[in-house]
C-alpha positions in Angstrom: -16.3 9.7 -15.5 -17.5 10.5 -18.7 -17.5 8.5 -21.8 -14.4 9.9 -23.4 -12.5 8.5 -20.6 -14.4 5.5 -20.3 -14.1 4.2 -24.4 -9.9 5.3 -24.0 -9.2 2.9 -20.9 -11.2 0.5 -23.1 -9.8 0.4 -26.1 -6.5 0.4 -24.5 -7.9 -3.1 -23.7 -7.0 -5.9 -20.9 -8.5 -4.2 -17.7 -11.4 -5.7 -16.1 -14.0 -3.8 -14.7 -13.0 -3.8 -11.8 -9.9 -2.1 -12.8 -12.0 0.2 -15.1 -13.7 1.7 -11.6 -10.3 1.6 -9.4 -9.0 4.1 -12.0 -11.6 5.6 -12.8 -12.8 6.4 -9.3 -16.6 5.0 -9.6 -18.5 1.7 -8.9 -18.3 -1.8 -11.3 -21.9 -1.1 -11.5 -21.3 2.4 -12.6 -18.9 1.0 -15.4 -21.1 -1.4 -16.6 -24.5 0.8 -16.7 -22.3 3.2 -18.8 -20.6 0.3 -21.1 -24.6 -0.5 -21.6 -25.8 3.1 -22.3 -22.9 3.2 -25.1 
């Protein structure tokens, strides 16, 4: 995951982070530590 991907499945808006890691293919935790490094 980088942040590219990460900041398009956000603004597309209305997934929840645990959607966010399903697609994505990483952990909640991951998503979140990234959101925060942002």
């Amino acid at each position: 995951m980088d942040d590219r991907q990460l900041l398009a499945k956000l603004g597309a808006g209305g997934l929840s982070g645990d959607a966010l890691a399903h697609e994505l293919g990483v952990t909640r935790a991951a998503i979140w530590k990234r959101i925060q490094g942002l």
